[in-house]
BADRENMI-180211 format. One record per residue: residue in one letter; x, y, z of N, C-alpha, C, O in turn. Coordinates in steps of 0.001 Angstrom, whole numbers, plus 500000, padded with zeros to 6 digits. Example, Ala and Ser with C-alpha at 12.3 -4.5 7.8 and 13.67 -1.06 7.14 Angstrom:
2
a513190494310507800512300495500507800513200496700507800514236496681508465
s512850497750507080513670498940507140512900500030507870513409501138508039
***
This chain:
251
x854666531332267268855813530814268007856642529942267073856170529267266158
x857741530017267355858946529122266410859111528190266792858818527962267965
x859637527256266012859775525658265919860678525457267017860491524381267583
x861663526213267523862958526339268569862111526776270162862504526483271291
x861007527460269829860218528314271295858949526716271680858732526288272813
x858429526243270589857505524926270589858152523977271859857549523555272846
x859496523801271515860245523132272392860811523531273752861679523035274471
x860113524471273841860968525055274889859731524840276626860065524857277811
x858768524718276183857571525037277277856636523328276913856712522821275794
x855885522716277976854805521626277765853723522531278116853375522752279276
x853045523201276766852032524200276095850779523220275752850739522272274967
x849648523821276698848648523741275889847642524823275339847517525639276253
x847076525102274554846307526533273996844724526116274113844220525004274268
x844223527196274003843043526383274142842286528552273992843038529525273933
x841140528598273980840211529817273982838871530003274449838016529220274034
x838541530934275264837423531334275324836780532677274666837395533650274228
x835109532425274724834651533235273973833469534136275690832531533788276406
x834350535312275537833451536343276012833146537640275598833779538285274762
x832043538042276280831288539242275031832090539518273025832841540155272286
x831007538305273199831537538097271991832570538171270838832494538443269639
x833794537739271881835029537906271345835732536627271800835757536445273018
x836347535647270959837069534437270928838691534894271467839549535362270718
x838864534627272970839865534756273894841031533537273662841200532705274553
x841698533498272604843095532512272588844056532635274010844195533718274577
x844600531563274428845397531295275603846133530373275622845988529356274942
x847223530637276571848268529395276285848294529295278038848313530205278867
x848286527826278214848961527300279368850267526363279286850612525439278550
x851048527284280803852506527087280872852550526430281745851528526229282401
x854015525722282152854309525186283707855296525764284009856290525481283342
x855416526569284869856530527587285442856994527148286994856641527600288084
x857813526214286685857946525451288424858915526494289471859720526206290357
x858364528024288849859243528641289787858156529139290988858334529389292180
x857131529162290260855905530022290788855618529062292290855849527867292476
x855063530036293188853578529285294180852491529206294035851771528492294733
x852085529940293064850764530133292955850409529862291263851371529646290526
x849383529876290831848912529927289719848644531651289284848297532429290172
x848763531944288417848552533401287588847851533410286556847148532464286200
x847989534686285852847490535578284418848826536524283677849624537374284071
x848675536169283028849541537160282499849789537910281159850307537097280393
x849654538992280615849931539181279182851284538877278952852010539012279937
x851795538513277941853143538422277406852919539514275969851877539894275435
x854315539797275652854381541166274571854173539886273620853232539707272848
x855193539094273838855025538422272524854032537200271787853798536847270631
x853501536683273482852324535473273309850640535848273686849764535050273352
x850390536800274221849507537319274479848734536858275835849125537682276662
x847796535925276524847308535997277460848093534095277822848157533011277242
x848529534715279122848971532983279336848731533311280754848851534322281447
x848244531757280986848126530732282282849220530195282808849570529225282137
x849932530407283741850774529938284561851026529408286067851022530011287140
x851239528094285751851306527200287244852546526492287554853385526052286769
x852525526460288680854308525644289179853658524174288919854527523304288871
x852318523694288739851886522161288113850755522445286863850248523526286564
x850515521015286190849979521537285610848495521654285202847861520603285289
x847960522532284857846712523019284582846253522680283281846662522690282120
x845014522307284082843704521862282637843049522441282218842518523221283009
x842611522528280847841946523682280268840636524060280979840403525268281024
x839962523435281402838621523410282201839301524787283775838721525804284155
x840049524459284059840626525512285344841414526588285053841617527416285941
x842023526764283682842353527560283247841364529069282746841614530245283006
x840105528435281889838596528620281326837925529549282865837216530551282955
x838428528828283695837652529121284968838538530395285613837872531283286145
x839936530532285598840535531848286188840345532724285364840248533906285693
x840242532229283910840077533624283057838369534617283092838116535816282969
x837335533149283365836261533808283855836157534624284928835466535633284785
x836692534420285995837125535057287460837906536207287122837749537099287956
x838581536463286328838980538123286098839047538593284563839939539325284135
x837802537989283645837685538502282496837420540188282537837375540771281453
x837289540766283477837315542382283363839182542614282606839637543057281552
x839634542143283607840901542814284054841744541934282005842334542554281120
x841468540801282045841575540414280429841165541044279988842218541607279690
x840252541802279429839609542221278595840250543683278182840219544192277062
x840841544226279383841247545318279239842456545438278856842880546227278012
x843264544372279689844756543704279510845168543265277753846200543242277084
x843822542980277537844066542547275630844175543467274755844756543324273679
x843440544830275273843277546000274324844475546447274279844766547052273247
x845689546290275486847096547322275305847652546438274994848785546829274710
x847554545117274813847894543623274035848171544006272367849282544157271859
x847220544085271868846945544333270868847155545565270286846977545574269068
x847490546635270809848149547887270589849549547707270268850139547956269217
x850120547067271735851551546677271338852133546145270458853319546200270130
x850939545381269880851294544318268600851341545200267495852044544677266630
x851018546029267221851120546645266505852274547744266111852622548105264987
x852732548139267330853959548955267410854779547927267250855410548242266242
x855172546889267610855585546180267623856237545894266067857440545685265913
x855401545914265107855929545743263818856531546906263525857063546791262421
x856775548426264182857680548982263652858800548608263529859462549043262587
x859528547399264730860653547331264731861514546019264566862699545841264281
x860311545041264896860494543543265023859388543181263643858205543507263541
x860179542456262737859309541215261373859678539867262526859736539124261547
x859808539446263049859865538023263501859743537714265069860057538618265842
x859445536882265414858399536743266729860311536073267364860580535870268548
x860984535940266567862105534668267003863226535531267353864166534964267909
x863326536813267139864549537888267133863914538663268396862809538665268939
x865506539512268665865222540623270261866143541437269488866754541397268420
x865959542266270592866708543601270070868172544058270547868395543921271749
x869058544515269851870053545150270273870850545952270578872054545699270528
x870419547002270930870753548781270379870055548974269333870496549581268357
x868384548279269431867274549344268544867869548014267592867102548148266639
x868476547177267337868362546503265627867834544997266182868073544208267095
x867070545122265162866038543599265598867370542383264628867833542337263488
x867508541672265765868269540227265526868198538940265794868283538518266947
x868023538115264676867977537143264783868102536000265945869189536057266520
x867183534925266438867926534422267844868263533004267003867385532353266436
x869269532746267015869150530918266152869934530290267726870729530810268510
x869170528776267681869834528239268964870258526819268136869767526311267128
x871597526325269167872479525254268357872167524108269860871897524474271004
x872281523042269475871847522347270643872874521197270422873182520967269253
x873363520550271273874747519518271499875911520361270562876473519749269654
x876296522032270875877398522203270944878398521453271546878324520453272260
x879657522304271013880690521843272059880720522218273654880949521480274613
x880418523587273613879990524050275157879243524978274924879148525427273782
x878312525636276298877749526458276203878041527933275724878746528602276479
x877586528520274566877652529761274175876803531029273996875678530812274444
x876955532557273394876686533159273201877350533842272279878265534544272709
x877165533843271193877754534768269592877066535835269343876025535978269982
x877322536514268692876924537609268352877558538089267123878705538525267018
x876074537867265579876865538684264446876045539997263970875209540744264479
x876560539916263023875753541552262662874097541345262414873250542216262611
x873852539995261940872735540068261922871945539241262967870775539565263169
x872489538186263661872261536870264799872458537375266004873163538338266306
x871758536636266742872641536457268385872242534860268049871117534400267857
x873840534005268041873545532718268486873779532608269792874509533248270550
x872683531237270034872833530790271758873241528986271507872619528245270746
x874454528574272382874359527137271755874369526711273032874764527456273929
x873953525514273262873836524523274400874330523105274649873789522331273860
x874954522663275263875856521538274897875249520241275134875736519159274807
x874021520462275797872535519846276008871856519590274850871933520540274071
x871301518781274494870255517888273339869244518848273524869098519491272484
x868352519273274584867224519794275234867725521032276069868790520859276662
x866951522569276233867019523425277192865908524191277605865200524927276918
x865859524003278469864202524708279077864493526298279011865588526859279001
x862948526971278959862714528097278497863741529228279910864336530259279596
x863690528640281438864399529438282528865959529187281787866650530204281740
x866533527998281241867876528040280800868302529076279572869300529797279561
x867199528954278454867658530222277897867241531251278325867957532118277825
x866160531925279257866729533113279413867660533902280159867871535114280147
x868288532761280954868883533021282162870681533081281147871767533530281514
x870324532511280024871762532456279135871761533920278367872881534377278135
x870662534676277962870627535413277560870856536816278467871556537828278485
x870139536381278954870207537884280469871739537901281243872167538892281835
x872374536778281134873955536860281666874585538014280456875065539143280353
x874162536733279617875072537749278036874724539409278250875474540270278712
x873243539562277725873104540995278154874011542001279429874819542923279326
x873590541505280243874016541771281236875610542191281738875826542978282659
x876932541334280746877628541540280812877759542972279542878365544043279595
x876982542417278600877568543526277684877131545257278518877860546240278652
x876066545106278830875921546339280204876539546553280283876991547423279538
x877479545837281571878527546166282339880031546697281444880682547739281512
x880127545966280958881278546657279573881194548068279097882115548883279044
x879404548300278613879229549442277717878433550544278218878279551578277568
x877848550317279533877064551527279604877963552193281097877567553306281443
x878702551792281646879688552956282369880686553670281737881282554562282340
x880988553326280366882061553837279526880934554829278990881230556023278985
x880056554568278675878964555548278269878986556974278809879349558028278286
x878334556602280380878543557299280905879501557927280828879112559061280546
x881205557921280946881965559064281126881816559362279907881811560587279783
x881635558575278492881986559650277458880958560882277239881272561974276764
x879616560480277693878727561575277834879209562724278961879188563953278884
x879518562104279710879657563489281038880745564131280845880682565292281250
x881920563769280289882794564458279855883198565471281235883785566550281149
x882753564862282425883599566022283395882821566752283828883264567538284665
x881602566831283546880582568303283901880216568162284949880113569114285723
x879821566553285374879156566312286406879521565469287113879863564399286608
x879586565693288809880447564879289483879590563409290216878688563202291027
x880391562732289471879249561192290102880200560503290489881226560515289808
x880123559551291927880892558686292480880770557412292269881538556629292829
x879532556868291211879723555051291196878889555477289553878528556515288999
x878867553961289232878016553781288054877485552391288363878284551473288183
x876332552101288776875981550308289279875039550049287752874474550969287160
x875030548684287330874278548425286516872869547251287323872906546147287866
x872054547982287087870961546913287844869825545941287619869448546091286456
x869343545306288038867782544502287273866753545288287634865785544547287804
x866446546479287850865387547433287964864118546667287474864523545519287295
x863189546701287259862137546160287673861374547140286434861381547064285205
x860642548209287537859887549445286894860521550974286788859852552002286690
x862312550863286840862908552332285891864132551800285036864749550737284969
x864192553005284431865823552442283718866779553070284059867823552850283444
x866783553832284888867460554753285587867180555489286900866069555956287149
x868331555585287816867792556311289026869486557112289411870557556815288880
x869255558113290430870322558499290639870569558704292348869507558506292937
x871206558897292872871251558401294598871901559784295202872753560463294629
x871404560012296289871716561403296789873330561227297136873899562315297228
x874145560114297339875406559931297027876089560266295428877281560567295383
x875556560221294577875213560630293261876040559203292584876982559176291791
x875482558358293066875249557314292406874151556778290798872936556943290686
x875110556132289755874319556631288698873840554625288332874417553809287614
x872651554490289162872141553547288557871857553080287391872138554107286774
x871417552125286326871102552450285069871005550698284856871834549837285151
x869279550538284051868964548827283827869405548177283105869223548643281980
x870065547059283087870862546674282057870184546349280584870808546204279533
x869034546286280731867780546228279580868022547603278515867634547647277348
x868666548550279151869315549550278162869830549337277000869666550047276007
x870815547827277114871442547840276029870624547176274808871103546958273696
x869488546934275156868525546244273713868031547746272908868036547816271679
x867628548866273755867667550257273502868892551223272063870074551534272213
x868029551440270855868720552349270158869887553305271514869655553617272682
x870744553445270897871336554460271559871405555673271977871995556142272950
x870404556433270730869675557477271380868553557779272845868139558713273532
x868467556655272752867066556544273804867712556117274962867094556339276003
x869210555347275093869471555104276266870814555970276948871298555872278075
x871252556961275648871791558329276152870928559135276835871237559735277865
x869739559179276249869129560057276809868848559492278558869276560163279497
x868383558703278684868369557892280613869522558508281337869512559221282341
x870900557912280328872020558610281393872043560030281387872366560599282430
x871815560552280594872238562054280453870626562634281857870600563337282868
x869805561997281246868977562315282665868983562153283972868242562755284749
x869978561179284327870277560252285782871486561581286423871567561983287583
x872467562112284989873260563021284782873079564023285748873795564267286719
x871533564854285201870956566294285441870677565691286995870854566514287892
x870324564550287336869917564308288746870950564527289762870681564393290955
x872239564891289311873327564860290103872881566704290743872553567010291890
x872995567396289836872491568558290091871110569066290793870830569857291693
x870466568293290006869129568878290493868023567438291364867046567026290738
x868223567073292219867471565711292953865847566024292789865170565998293816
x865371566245291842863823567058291606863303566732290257864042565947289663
x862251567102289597862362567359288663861316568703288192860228568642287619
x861927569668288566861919570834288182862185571476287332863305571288286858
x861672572105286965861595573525285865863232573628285768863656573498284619
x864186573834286753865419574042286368866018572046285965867128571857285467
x865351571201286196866412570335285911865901570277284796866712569870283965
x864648570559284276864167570030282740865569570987281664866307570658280735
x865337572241282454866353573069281492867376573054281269867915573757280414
x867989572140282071869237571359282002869390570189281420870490570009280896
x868467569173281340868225567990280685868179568276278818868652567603277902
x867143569978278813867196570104277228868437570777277013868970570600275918
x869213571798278165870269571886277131871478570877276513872238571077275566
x871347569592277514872194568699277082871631567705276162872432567243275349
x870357567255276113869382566748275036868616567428274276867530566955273941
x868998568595273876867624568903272802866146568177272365864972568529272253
x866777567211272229865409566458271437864931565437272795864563564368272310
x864846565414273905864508564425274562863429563935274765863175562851275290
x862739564711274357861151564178274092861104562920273123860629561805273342
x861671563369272101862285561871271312862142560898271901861220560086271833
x863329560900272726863562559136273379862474558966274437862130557795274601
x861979559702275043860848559702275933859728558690275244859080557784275768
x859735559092274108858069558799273321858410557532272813857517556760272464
x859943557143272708860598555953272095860356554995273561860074553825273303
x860409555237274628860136554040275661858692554138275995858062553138276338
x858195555219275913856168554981275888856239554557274715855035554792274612
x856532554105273605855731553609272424856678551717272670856201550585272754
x857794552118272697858584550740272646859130549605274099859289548386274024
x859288550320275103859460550276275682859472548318276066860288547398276123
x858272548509276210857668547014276596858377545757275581857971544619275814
x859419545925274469860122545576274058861248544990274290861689543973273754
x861897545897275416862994545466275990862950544540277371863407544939278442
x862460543515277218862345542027277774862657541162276832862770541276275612
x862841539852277917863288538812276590862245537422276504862461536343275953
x861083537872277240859899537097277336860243535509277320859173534900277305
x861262534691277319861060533306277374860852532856278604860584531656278547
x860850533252279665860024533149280723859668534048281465860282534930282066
x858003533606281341857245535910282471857488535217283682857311535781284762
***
C-alpha cells in the first residue's frame, strides 16, 4: 500500500496461522456498513470490515468462523495477483482503456479536481485530509462521466445503422457489463471505460446481436462472429482481467 492509501483508512494488520499457512489481514472501519464482514480485495487481499472498530482478537475469531470459505477465497486471491502483473507494476495506478496509470493525489488544492495525462490521473482535494469513500466517490463520478461522453458515441460508430436500438443507458451494473432490453435498450457498465477497447467493443457489439437475437443461440453466436471475429479474445480478456476493473478504495 502507498504512502497516499496509509492515509486514507485507521488500519490495523495483524495474521493468522491456519493449516499451516500464515493468513495476513487488514482491519478497516467502513461506517457505511451494519454489520461486520470478510472480504477479498484484488488489491489488499483478505480484510475485516466494521461500521466500528474491531480488535484483532474478534477479527482472529471471524476469520476462524469461516476459514473454509478464506482459504479458498485466497487461492483465486493469489491467482489474481498474478495476472495482475500482466498489466499493473504498481499497487497506486488503475486502468484506463487497458493502460495502467498513475493515481497521484494533491491535497489543499485550489478546488476539487480530476486531471488526466497521458501517463497520470491526478485527483486534488481542497481538503488537508480525504477519506478513502471521498476518493472513490471522486473517481467513480470522473469515470462515470467519461462513460457517458464515450461509450454511446461508441455505440453508433460501431452500429453504423445495422441495428435498430432506441436508448443507450450507462449503468452501475453490479455482476454484467452489458445487457440489452426487449425495448432494445442498450445498457452498458460504466467500468467499461478502464477496459482496452477491444474488449469493450466487443460487450457493445454483443448487447448489438441482442437486438436481433434475445437468446443466445447458435444463430446469435453467428452473428456476434461475423461482426467480431476474434471475440473469444475479449471474452478471455474479462475471465483473466476482469476483476481489475474496480477501483478498490472502498469494498
Amino acid at each position: 500500500m502507498t504512502h497516499w492509501q496509509d492515509e486514507l483508512f485507521n488500519v490495523n494488520e495483524g495474521s493468522l496461522r491456519i493449516e499451516e499457512s500464515d493468513i495476513p489481514f487488514r482491519i478497516k472501519k467502513n461506517t457505511r456498513l451494519r454489520h461486520s464482514r470478510l472480504l477479498i480485495s484484488p488489491e489488499e487481499g483478505l480484510i475485516i470490515e466494521g461500521p466500528k472498530k474491531i480488535s484483532l482478537l474478534a477479527a482472529q475469531h471471524m476469520i476462524e468462523q469461516r476459514k473454509d470459505w478464506v482459504l479458498k477465497s485466497l487461492k483465486g486471491y493469489h491467482k489474481q495477483q498474478e495476472k495482475k502483473k500482466d498489466l499493473k507494476t504498481r499497487d497506486d495506478s488503475i486502468l484506463v482503456f487497458g493502460k495502467e496509470k498513475i493515481l497521484e493525489i494533491r491535497k489543499n488544492a485550489a478546488k476539487d479536481f480530476v486531471y488526466e495525462t497521458k501517463q497520470k490521473i491526478i485527483l486534488g482535494f481542497h481538503k488537508p485530509t480525504y477519506s478513502g469513500e471521498e476518493l472513490e466517490q471522486a473517481l467513480t463520478n470522473w469515470f462515470k462521466r467519461k462513460a457517458k461522453s464515450y461509450l454511446p458515441l461508441r455505440v453508433n460508430m460501431l452500429n453504423k445503422s445495422r441495428f435498430d436500438i432506441s436508448n443507450v443507458v450507462i449503468k452501475n451494473q453490479k455482476t454484467l457489463w452489458g445487457s440489452c432490453s426487449s425495448k432494445k435498450t442498450i445498457n452498458l457498465n460504466w467500468r467499461l471505460v478502464l477496459a482496452p477497447r477491444f474488449a469493450s467493443d466487443y460487450i457493445i457489439m454483443h448487447e448489438l446481436c441482442h437486438t436481433k437475437h434475445m437468446n443466445h443461440s447458435k444463430a446469435f453466436w453467428q452473428l456476434v462472429e461475423r461482426h467480431v471475429p476474434e471475440y473469444k479474445k475479449a471474452e478471455k480478456w474479462f475471465d483473466d482481467y476482469g476483476f481489475l476493473l474496480s477501483l478498490n478504495f472502498v469494498e
